[in-house]
N, C-alpha and C positions, 0 to 999 in steps of 0.2 A: 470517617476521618482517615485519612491516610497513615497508612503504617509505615511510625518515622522509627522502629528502632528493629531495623532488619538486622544492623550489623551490631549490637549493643553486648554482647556478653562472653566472658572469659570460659572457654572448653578445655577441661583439662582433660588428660588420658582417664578411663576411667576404672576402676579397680574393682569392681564387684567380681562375682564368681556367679557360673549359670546358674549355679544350686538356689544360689540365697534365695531365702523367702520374703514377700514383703511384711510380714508381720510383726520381724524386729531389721527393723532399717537403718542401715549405715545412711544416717542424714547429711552428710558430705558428699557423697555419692549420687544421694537422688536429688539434693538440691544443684549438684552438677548437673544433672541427666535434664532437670526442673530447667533449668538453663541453658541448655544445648535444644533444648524443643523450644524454648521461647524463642532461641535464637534464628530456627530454623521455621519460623511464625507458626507451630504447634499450638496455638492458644491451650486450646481446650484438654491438648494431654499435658501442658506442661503448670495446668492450675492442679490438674491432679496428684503430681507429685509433689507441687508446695503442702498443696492440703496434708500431705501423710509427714511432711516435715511440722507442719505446724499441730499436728496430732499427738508427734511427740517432744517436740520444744516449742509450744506457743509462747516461753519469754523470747525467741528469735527475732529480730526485727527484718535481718533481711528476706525469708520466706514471703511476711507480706509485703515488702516492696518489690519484690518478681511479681508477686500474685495481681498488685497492683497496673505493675506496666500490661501482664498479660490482662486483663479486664478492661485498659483504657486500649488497645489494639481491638480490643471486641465492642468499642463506643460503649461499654458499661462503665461510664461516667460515676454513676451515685457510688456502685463499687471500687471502684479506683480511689475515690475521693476516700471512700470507709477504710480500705488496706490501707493507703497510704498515711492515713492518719494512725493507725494502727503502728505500725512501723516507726513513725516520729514519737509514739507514745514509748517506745522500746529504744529507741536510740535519737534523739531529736538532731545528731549530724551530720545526718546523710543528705549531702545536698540534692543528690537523683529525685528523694523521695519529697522537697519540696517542688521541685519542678513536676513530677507525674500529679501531684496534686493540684497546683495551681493551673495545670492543664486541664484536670480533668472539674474543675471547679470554674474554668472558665467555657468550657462546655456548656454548662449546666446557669451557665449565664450569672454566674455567682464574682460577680467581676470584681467588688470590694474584696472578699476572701481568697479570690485568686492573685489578687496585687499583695494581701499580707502574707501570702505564700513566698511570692516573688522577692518581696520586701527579706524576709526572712533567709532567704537564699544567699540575696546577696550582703548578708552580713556577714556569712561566710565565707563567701566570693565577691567581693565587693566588683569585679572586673568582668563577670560573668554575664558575657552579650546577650545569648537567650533571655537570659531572667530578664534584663532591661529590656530588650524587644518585647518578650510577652509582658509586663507590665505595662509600656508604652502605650500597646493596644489594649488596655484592660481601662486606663484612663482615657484613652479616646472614646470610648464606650459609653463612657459614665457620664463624655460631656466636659472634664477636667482637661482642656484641651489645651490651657498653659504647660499643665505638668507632663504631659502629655509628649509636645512638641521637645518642652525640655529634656525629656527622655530619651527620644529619640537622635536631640544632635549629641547626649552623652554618647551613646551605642558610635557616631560617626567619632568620635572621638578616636574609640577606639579601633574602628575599621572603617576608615575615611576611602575606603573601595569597593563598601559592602553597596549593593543596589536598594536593598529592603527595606534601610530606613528612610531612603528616598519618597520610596511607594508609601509606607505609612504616613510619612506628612504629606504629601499629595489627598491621599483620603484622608488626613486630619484636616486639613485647608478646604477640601471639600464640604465639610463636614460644615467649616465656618464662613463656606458659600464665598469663597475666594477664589475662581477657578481658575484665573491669571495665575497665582503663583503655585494653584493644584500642577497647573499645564507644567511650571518651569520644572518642578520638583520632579515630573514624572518623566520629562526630557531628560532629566539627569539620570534618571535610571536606569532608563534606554542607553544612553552614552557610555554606561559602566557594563550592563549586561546586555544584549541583545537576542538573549534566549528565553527570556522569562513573557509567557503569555499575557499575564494579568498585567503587566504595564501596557503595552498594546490594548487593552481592552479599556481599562481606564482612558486612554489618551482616547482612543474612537468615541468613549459617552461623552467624553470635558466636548472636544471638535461637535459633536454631533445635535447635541442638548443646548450649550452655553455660548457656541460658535455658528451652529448653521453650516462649518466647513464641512458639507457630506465628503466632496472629494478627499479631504485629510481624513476622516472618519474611516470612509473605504477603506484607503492604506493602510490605516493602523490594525483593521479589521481580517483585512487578507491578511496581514505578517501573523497575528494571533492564529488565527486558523491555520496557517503554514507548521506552527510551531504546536497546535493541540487540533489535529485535523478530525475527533472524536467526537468533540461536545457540541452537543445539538444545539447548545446555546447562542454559541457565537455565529451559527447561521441565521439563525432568529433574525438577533443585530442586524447583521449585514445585511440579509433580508429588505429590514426598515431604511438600510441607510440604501439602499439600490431603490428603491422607491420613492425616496426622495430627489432621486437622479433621476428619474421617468423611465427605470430600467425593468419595466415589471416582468421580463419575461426572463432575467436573473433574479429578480426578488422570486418569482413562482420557483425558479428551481430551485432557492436555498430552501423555500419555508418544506417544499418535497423532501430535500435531503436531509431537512431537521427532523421530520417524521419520521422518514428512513430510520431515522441514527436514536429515535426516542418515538417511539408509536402513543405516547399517553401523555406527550406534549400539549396541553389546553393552551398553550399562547399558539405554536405552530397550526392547529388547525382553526382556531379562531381567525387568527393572520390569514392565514390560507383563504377561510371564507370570505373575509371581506374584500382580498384579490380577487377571487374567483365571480363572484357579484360584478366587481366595477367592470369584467370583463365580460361581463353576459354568460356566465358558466354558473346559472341560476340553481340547477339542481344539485353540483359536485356541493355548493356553496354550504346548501338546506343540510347536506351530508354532515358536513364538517362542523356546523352549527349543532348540528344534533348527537357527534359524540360530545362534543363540547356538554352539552346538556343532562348527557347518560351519566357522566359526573357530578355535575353542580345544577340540580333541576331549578336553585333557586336564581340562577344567574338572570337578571332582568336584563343583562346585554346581549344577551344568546337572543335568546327569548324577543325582544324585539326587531332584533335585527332577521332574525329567521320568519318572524312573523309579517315584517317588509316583503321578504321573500315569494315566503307563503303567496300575498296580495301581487304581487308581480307577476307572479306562475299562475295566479288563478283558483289558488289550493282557500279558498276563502275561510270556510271552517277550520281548519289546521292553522289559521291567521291568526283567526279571534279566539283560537285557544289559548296563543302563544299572547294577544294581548292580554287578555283574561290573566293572565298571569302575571303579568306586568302592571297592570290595574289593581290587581290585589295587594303587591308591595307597595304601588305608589297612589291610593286612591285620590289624590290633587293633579294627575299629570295630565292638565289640559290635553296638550298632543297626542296621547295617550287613546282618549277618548275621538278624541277627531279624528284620529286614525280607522278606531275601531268604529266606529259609526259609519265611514265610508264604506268600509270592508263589508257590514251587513248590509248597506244599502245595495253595493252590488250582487247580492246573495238574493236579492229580493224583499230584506227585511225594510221596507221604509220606515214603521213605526221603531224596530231597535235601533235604526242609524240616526231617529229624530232626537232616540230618547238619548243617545250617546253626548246627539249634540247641545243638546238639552245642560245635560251635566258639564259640560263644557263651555257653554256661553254661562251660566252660572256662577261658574266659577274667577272666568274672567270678569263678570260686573262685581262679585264681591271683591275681587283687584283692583276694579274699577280700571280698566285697563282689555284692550283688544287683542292684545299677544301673548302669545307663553311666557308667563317667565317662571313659570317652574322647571328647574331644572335641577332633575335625579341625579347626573353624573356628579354635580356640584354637593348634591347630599352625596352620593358614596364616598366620593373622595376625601368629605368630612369625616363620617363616620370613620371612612379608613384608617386616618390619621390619628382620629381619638383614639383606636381602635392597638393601633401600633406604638402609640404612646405608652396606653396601659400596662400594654404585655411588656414592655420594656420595662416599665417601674417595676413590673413582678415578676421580673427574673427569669418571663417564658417565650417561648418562640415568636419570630413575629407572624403574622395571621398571612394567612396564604392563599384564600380561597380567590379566586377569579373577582368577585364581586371589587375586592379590598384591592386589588393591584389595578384593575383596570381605569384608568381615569380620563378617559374620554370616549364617547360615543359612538364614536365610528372612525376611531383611528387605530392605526397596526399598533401594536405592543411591541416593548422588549423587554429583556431578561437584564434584570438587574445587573449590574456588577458584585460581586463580594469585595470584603475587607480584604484584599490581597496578601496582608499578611494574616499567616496561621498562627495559633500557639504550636510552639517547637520544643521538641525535647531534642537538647544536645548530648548526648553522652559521651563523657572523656574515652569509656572502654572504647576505643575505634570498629572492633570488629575484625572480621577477614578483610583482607585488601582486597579493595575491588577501583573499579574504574567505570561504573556506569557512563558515566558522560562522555565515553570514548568507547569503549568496547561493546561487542555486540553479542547477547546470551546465545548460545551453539546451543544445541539439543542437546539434552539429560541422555543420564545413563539408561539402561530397562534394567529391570529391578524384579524379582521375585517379589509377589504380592496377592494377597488373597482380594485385593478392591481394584478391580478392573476398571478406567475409566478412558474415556475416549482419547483416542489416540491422534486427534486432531487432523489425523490427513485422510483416513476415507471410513472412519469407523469400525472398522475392519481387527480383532486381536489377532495378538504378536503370537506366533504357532513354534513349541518346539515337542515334539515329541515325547523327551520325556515327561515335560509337563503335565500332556495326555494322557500315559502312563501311568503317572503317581496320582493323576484325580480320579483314572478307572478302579484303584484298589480300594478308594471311600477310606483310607489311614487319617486322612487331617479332617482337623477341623470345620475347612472353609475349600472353595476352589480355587484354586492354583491357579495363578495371573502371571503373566507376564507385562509391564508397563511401563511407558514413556514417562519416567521421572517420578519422583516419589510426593504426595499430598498429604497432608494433613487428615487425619483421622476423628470422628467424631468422639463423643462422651460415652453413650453407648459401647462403641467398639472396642475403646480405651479398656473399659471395665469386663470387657470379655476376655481380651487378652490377658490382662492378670488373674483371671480366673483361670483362662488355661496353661497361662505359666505353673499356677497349682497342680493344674491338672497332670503335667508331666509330673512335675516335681515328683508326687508321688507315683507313676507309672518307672521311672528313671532309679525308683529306687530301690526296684528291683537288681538280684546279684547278676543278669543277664540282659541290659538293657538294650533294647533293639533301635539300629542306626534311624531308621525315619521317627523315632520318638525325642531323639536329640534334633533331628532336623525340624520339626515340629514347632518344638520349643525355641529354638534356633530363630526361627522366622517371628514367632508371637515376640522375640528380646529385641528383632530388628523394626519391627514395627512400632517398639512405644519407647525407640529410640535409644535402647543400651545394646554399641555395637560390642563392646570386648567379653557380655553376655553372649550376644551371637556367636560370634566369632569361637570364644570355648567349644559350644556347640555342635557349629558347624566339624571344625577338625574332632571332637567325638565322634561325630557321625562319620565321619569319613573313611578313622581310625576301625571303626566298626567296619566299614563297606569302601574297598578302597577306588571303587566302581561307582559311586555313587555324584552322577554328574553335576545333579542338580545343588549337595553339600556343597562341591567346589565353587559352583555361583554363588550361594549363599556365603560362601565365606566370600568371595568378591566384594559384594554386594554390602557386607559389614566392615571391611577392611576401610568400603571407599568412605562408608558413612561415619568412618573412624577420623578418616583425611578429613572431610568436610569439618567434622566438627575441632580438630585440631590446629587444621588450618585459620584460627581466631587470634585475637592478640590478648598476649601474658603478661599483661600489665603487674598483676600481684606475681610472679614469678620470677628468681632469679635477678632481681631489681640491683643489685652490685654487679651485676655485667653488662657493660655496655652492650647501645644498641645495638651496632654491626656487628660484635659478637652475636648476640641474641637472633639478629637477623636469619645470619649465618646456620646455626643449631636449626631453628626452626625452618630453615628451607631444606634443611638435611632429612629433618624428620618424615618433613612431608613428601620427598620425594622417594624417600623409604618407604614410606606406606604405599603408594602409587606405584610403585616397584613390586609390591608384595599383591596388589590388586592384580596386577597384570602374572604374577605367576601363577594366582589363582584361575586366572581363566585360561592360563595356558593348559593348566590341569585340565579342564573340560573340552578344549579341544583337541585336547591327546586323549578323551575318549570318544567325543564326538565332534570330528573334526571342521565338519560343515554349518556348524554353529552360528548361524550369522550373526545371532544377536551379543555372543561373544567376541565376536571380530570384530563386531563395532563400542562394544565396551571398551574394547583395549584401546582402539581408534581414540577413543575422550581420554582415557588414560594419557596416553602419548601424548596430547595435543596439552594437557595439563603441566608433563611434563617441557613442556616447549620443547618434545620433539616431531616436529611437523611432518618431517619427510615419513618416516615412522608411519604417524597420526593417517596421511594421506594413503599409506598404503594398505591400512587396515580396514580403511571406509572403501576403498577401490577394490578390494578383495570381498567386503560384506555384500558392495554392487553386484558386482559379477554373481554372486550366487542367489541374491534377491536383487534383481534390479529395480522392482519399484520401491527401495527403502528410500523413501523420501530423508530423513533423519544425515541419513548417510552422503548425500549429495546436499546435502545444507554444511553441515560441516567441514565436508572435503571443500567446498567452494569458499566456506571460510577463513580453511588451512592457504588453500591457494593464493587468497588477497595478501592474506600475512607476508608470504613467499615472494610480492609480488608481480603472482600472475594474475595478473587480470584477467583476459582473456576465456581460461579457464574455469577460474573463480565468477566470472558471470555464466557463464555454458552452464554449471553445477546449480547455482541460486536460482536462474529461469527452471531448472529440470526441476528441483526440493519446489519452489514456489507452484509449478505445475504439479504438481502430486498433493500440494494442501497443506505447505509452509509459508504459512501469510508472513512469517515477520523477513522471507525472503523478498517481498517485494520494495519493503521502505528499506532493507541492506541496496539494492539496486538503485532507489531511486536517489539513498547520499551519495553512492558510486557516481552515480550521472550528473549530481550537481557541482 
């Protein structure tokens, strides 16, 4: 499920002190902390500090509705469902926590409970467009396709420019085998957004299935792919719809590029096979039929059609295994047996290919009748259906195996469409301002860290000396890392860090405390996300050792994860000052803190001056501060002395477009993209469009 609440929670300054122990916890504090990791998608350390709030105030309602959102971010639905009903049992008006539930209830295909969620929500809100959207689709679900529709034009009531509740009538109409006013509905969504895939997708199945327009279908097919050039699926599609155009030598290369893009794709290499066949590419075909099979041994479409194969290549035994198999599921299927009785008759068996046909004219005189008319695909496609039925009355997934979706014999498959619309969680907390849909992510700061992970452009870690240094004395706990941007931590490691926060704790409290035991500690605060813990820290150590380079990064390093997390919006704070005041403050604040990052690292290149990786800290500094020119000269001075800092020429070239230069700004993105910055190459390609 997509993780919709990146930007969802309010970060205040935080006030703990390095010393504290977690044993008696200021619950204000770590339900912050709790919250700043949620927000910064920490799941798994940010359940752990609910946990120690809920340890010691389980009447709190809000601890399980954090605990909640962080569980339905982890697709732990049944948990989400459990918090959040928890949390209503402690305060039933939080409207958040009917919406994480109703989500996470419609997950779990609990559609009637996820509508009294909804229901419930908006008694509180009665204006509240989510709740009506996900309810909307909760009664589409269920088949209540009056209330349903009704729902949906309430939601246009209120935002007669939104595309979405377009898309959901389109698939409600669908639904009620309308495709005429599917098609109109989904025209108008296109007309309002022209960025959204899944309209695209839907209009190519209405044109493709209900129309026969392959050439409309195409269109809408390429625009989808344009806009999600990822998913293996929509080649599939297109695939099917280039086939119907007589274009098989583009359908071969989508169903190729869908493997590409998904190697355990069963519809792409089934598809594949049956191209591969009509073209005389007899053995790729038997290939592709047979991972298909390493999956689904019981697939009687694999199996037959591979066993065609078999008999056409001459593979005769490998034939009649693969009938044998298909005989065994369908012991009526005349053709079946006329099949396999020729295959042994050329093998040399004429009494097995009599006795084949034997059972086969049998079977047609108790039909009383000379032709097949048994036909399997017409039972699978039964069964499927009863199949999908059921699972739907009980509330469980729908069936998925190859046998249940395939419904015809020897025709190319596609990939379903989904319900386009999702269940949404809105939240009023906005978050930090950001601008995805216009701005392009520049490369992360590098960061002190004991969890080294790939640096994305040649594998290669980030080399500073001292780092070298402090791992050869064996003082820390862990090895010294240097890292492109900071990730998330498991449960495990979560719990080791507070254990050696203890572990200082008492080391520290000694009358003669030694600088790398503050810095120590320093890094385990910055890792499970308490920077003004680090931060004490760090300027301990430092105070201690005023030489000590690697402190002064570490304070960097806490300052900036100070900005980040500051930089949120203070919705509960200061609510008698207006906005543009509020604005105001808070752009003061943060560019104080960013001010204080960068003295930080000025400190460590006043002792080490050729720091590259500090020269381009300050680089993200600057460029945060929107000062460019700045920004560019600190990534042009990090070149020079590492010129393959891929990192470095990404964002100088980003600096430049701002500025801009073009010109430039592509020279740097070709160079960052040649060193192994892919997301330079789609910056280029909206350049050229």
């Amino acid at each position: 499920m997509k993780k919709f609440l990146q930007h969802i929670f309010l970060c205040l300054a935080l006030t703990g002190t390095a010393s504290q122990a977690f044993a008696q916890i200021n619950t204000d504090q770590v339900m912050r902390i709790g919250r700043n990791s949620l927000y910064f998608e920490d799941y798994i350390l940010s359940i752990q500090y609910f946990n120690q709030v809920i340890k010691a105030k389980p009447f709190l309602a809000e601890p399980y509705f954090y605990r909640a959102v962080a569980k339905i971010n982890l697709e732990d639905y049944k948990g989400a469902d459990e918090d959040a009903s928890l949390a209503l049992d402690r305060n039933p008006f939080i409207v958040d926590a009917y919406q994480v539930r109703g989500i996470a209830r419609q997950n779990l295909h609990n559609y009637q409970g996820a509508i009294s969620d909804y229901e419930a929500g908006l008694k509180l809100n009665p204006e509240e467009k989510i709740f009506i959207m996900n309810r909307a689709v909760c009664l589409a679900e269920i088949k209540r396709f009056d209330e349903a529709d009704s729902a949906y034009h309430q939601f246009l009531k209120l935002d007669p420019k939104s595309d979405k509740p377009y898309l959901g009538l389109a698939h409600l109409n669908l639904a009620r085998k309308d495709t005429t006013q599917a098609l109109d509905y989904i025209n108008k969504s296109i007309e309002l957004s022209t960025s959204n895939a899944s309209a695209y997708v839907m209009k190519a199945d209405v044109l493709m299935r209900n129309k026969k327009d392959y050439d409309g279908a195409l269109e809408a097919m390429n625009k989808a792919i344009e806009l999600e050039p990822h998913y293996w699926g929509y080649f599939i599609n297109r695939a099917y719809i280039k086939y119907n155009l007589d274009d098989l030598f583009g359908a071969m290369a989508d169903y190729d590029y869908a493997i590409g893009l998904e190697p355990a794709s069963l519809e792409g290499h089934f598809n594949r096979a049956l191209l591969l066949a009509e073209v005389g590419e007899n053995n790729k075909a038997i290939d592709d039929l047979s991972y298909v099979l390493k999956s689904h041994p019981d697939n009687f479409l694999a199996h037959y059609n591979r066993a065609m194969l078999y008999f056409r290549t001459g593979q005769y035994k490998k034939a009649i295994a693969d009938y044998d198999a298909v005989l065994k599921k369908y012991p009526a299927f005349e053709a079946g047996y006329m099949a396999r009785g020729e295959t042994k008759r050329r093998m040399g068996d004429r009494k097995g290919g009599d006795a084949d046909y034997d059972k086969a004219l049998a079977i047609f005189k108790k039909k009383n009748t000379h032709e097949s008319t048994f036909n399997p695909i017409e039972i699978e496609a039964d069964e499927a259906s009863k199949k999908l039925e059921a699972a739907r009355e009980r509330g469980e997934d729908d069936p998925a195996t190859q046998d249940e979706i395939m419904n015809k014999f020897n025709t190319l498959l596609t990939v379903a469409p989904e319900n386009p619309i999702k269940p949404e969680y809105d939240n009023r907390q906005r978050g930090r301002i950001q601008n995805s849909n216009v701005e392009i992510e520049p490369e992360p700061m590098f960061l002190l860290s004991y969890y080294a992970h790939d640096n994305k452009l040649n594998g290669n870690t980030y080399y500073i000396k001292e780092i070298a240094e402090i791992n050869e004395t064996h003082l820390l706990k862990g090895t010294l890392s240097l890292v492109g941007g900071d990730k998330p931590i498991g449960e495990e490691a979560i719990t080791r860090h507070f254990a050696s926060i203890e572990y200082y704790n008492s080391l520290l409290s000694d009358p003669h405390p030694r600088a790398i035991d503050f810095f120590a500690r320093g890094l385990d605060y910055l890792l499970v996300r308490n920077p003004d813990a680090a931060i004490a820290d760090a300027n301990s150590a430092i105070a201690a050792n005023k030489d000590f380079t690697l402190a002064y990064f570490l304070l960097a390093n806490a300052k900036y994860l100070k900005y980040r997390m500051v930089n949120t919006n203070r919705d509960d704070e200061a609510q008698d000052i207006d906005a543009q005041t509020k604005t105001m403050l808070h752009s003061r604040e943060n560019m104080g803190l960013l001010h204080e990052v960068i003295d930080a690292l000025n400190m460590v290149l006043k002792i080490s001056p050729k720091n590259v990786y500090a020269i381009y800290d300050k680089g993200n500094a600057f460029m945060q501060l929107n000062d460019y020119t700045s920004a560019i000269s600190c990534y042009t001075r990090a070149i020079e002395i590492k010129p393959d800092l891929a990192a470095a020429y990404y964002n100088r070239g980003l600096m430049y477009l701002r500025m801009g230069n073009r010109d430039q700004g592509v020279t740097d993105l070709s160079k960052a993209g040649e060193l192994g910055i892919l997301p330079s190459y789609n910056v280029l390609k909206r350049i050229n469009n």
